[in-house]
Biotite code that builds the C-alpha atoms (Angstrom):
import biotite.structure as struc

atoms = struc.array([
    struc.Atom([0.000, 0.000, 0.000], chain_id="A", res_id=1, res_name="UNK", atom_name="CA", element="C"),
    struc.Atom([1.100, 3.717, -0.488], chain_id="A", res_id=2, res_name="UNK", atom_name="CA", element="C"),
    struc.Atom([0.957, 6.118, 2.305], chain_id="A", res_id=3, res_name="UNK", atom_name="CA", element="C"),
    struc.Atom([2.303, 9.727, 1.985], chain_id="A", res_id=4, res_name="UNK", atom_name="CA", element="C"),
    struc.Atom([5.735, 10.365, 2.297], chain_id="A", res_id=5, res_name="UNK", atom_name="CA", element="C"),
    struc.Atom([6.855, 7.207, 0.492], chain_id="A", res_id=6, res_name="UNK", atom_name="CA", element="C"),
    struc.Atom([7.540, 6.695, -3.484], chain_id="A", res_id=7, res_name="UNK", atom_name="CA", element="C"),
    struc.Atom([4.925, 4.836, -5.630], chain_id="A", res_id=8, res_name="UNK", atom_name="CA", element="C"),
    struc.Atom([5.228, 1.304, -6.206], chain_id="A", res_id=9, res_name="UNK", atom_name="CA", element="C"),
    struc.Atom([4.980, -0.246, -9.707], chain_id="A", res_id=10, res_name="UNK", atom_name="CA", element="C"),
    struc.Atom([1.387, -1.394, -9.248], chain_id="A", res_id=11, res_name="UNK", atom_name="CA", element="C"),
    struc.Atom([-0.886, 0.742, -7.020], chain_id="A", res_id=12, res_name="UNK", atom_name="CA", element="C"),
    struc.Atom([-4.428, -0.651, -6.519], chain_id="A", res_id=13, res_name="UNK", atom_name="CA", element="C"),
    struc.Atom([-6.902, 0.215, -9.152], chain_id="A", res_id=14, res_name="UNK", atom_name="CA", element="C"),
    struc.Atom([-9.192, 2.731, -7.021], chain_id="A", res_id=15, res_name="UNK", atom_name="CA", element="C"),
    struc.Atom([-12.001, 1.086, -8.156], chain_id="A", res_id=16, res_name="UNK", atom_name="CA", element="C"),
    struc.Atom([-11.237, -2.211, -6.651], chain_id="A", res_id=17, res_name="UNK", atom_name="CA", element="C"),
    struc.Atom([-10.505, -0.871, -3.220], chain_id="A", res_id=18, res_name="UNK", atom_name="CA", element="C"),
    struc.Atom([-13.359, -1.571, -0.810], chain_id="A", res_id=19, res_name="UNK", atom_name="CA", element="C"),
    struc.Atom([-14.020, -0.767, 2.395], chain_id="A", res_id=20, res_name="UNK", atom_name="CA", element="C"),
    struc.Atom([-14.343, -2.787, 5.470], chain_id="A", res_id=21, res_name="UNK", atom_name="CA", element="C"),
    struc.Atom([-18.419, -3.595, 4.778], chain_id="A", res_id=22, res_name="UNK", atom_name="CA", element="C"),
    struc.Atom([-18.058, -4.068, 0.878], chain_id="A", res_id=23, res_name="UNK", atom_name="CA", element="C"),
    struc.Atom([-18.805, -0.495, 0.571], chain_id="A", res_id=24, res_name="UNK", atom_name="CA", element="C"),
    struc.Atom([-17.028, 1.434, -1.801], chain_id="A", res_id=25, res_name="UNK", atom_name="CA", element="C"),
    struc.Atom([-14.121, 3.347, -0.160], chain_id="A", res_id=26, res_name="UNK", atom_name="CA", element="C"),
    struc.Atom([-14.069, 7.587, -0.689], chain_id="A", res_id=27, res_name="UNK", atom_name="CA", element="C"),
    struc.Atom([-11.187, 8.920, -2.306], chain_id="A", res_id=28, res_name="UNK", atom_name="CA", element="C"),
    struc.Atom([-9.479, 12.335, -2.658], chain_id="A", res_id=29, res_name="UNK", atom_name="CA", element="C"),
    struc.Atom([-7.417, 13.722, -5.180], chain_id="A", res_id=30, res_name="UNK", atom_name="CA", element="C"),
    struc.Atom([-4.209, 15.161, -4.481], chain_id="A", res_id=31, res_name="UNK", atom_name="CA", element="C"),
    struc.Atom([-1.289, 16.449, -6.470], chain_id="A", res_id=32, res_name="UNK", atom_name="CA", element="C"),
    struc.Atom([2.082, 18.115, -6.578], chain_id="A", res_id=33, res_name="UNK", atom_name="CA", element="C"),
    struc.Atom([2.242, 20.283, -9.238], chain_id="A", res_id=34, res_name="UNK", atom_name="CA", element="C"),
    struc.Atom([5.540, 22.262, -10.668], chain_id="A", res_id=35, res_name="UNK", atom_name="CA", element="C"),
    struc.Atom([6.591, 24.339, -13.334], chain_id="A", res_id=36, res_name="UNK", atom_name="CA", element="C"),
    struc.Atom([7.255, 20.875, -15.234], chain_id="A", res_id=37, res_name="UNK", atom_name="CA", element="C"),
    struc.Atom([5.097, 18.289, -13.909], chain_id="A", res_id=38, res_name="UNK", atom_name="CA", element="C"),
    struc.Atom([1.689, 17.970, -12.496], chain_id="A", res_id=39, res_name="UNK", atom_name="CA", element="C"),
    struc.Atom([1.729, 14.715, -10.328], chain_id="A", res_id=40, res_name="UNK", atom_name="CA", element="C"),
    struc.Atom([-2.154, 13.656, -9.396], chain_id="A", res_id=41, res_name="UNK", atom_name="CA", element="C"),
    struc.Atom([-2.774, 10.177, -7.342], chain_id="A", res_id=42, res_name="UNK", atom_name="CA", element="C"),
    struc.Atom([-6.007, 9.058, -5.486], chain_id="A", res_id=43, res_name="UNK", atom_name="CA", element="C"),
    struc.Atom([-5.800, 9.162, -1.565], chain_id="A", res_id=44, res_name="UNK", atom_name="CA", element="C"),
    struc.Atom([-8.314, 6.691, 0.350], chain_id="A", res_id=45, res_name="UNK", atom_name="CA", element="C"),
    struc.Atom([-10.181, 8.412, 2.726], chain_id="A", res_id=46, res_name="UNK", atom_name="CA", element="C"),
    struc.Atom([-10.730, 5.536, 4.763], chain_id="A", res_id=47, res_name="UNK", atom_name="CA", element="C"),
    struc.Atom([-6.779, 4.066, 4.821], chain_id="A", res_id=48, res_name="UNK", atom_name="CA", element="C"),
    struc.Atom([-4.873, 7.126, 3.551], chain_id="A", res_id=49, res_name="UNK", atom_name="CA", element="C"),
    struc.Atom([-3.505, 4.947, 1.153], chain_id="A", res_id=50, res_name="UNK", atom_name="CA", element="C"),
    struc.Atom([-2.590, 6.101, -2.362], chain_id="A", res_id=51, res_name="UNK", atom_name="CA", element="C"),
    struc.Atom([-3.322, 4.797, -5.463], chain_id="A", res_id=52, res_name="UNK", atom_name="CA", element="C"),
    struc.Atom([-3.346, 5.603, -9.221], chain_id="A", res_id=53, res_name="UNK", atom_name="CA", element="C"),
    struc.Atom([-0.116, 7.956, -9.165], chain_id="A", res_id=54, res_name="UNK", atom_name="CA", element="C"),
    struc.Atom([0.290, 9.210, -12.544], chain_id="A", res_id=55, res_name="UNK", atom_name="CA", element="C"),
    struc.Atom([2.541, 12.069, -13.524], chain_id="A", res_id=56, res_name="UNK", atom_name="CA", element="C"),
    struc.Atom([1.407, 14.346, -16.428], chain_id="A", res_id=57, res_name="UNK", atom_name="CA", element="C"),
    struc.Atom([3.828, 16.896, -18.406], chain_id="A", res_id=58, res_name="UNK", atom_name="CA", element="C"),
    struc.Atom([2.700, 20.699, -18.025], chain_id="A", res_id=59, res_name="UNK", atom_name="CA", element="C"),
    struc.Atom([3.544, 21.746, -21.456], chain_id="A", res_id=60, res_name="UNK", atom_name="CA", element="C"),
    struc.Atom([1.236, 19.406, -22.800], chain_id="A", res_id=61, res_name="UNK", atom_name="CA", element="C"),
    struc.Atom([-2.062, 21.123, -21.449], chain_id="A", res_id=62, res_name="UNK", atom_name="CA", element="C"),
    struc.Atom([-3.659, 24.666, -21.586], chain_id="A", res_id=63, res_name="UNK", atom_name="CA", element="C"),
    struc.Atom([-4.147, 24.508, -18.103], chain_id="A", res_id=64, res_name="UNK", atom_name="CA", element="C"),
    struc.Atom([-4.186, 22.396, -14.336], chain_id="A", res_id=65, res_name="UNK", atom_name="CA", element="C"),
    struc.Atom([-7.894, 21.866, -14.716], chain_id="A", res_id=66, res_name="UNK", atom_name="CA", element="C"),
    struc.Atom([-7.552, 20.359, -17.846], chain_id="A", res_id=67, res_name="UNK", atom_name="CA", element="C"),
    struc.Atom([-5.060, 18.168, -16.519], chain_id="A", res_id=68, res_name="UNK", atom_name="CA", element="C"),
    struc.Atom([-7.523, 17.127, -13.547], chain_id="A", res_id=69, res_name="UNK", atom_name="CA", element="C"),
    struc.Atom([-9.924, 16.312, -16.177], chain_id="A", res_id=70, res_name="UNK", atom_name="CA", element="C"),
    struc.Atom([-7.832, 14.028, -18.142], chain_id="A", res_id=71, res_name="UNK", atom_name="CA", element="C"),
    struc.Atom([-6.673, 12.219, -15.097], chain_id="A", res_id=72, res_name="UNK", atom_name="CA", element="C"),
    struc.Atom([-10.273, 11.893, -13.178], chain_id="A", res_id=73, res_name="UNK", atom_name="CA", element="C"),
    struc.Atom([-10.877, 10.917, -17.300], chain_id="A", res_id=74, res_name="UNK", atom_name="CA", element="C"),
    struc.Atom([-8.703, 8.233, -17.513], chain_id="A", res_id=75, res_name="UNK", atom_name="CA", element="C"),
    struc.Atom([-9.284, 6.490, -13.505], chain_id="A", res_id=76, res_name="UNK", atom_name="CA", element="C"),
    struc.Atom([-13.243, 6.799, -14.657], chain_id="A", res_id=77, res_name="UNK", atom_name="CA", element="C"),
    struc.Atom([-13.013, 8.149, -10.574], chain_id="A", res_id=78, res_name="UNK", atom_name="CA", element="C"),
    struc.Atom([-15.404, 10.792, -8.979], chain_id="A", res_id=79, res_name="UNK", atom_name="CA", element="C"),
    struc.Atom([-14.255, 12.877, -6.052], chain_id="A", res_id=80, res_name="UNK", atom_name="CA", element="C"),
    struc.Atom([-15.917, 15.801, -4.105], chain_id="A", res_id=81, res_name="UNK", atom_name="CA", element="C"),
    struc.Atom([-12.331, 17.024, -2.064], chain_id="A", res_id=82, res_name="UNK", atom_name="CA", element="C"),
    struc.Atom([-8.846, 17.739, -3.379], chain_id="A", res_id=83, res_name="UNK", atom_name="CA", element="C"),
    struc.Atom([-5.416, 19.068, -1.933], chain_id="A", res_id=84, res_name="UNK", atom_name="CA", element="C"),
    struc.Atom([-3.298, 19.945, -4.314], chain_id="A", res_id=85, res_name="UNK", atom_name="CA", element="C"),
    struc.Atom([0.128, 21.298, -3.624], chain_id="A", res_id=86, res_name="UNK", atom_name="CA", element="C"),
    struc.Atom([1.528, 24.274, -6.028], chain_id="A", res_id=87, res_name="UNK", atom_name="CA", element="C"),
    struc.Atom([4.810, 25.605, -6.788], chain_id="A", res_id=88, res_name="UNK", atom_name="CA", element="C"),
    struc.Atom([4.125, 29.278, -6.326], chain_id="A", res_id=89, res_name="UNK", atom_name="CA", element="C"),
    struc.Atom([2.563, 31.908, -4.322], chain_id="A", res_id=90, res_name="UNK", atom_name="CA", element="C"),
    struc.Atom([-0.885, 32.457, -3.965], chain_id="A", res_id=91, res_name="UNK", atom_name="CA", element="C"),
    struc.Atom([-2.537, 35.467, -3.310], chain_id="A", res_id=92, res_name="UNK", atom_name="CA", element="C"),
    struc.Atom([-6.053, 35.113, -2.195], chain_id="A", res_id=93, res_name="UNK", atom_name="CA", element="C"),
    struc.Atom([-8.209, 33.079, -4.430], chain_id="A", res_id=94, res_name="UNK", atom_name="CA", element="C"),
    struc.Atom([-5.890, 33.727, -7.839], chain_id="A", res_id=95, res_name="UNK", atom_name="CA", element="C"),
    struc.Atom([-3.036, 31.338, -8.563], chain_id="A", res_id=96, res_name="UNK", atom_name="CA", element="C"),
    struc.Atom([-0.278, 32.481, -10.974], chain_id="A", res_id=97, res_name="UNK", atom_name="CA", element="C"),
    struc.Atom([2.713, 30.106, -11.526], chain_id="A", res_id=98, res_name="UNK", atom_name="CA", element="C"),
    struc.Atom([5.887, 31.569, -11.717], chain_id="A", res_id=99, res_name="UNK", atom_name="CA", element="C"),
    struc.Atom([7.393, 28.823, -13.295], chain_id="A", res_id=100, res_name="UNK", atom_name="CA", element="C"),
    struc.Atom([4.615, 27.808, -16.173], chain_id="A", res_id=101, res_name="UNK", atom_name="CA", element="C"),
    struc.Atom([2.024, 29.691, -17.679], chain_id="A", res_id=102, res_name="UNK", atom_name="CA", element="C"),
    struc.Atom([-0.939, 28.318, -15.644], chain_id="A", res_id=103, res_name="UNK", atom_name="CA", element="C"),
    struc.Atom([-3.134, 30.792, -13.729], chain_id="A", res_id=104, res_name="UNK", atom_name="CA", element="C"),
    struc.Atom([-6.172, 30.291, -12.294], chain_id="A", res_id=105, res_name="UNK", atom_name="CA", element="C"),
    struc.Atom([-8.933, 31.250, -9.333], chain_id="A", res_id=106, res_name="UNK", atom_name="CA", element="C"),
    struc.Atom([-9.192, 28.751, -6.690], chain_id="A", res_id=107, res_name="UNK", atom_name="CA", element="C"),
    struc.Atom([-12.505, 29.082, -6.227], chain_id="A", res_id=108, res_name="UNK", atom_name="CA", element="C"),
    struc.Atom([-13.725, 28.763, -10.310], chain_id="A", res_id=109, res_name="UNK", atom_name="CA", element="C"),
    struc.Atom([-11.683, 25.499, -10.942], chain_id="A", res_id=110, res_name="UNK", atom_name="CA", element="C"),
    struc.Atom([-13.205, 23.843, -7.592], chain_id="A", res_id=111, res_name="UNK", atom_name="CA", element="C"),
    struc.Atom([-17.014, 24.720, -9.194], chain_id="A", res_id=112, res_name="UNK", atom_name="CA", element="C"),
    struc.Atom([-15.730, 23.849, -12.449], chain_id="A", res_id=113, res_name="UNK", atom_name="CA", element="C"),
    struc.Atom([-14.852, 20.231, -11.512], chain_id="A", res_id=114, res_name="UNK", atom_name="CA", element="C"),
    struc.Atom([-17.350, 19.889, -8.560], chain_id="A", res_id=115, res_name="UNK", atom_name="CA", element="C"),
    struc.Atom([-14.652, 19.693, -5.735], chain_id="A", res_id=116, res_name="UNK", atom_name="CA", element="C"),
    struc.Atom([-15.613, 21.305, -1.927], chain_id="A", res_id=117, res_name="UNK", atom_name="CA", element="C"),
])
């Protein structure tokens, strides 16, 4: 299992196949680390704290961090309501400009836009 602080094995658990202790399925949260180059999104089990479906995506390759969200929740066919996403730059109030990338954004529209509290 992956827990914070420790580097992704080769084959996390599908998210989807992760149940909880009363065959329930378990509720996940997305988080990320996201630089100037990369934008590094996994699934963290709310239950366990466990990580799963760590997938690193290259900035230059999309218009923006929401579209990258998109593409990832996309691809893990996943839903989540809560994020933490950790960003490379300083934030002032609700608007997010990276230094280091192009990407700017309000907090506040990209949490409506993708239906995260």
């Amino acid at each position: 299992p992956l827990r914070c602080g420790q580097p992704p094995r080769r084959h996390a658990m599908h998210p989807q196949r992760e149940m909880g202790s009363e065959g329930t399925m378990k509720r996940f949260a997305l988080v990320g680390d996201v630089g100037g180059t990369n934008a590094r999104l996994a699934l963290c089990c709310l239950e366990s704290g466990r990580l799963s479906a760590v997938q690193s995506y290259r900035g230059e390759q999309f218009a923006s961090l929401e579209s990258v969200i998109r593409t990832y929740l996309q691809t893990h066919a996943v839903q989540v309501d809560s994020a933490c996403i950790a960003i490379a730059c300083p934030i002032t109030d609700d608007w997010v400009a990276m230094t280091n990338h192009s990407w700017a954004f309000s907090i506040r529209a990209m949490q409506q836009a993708l239906g995260l509290a």
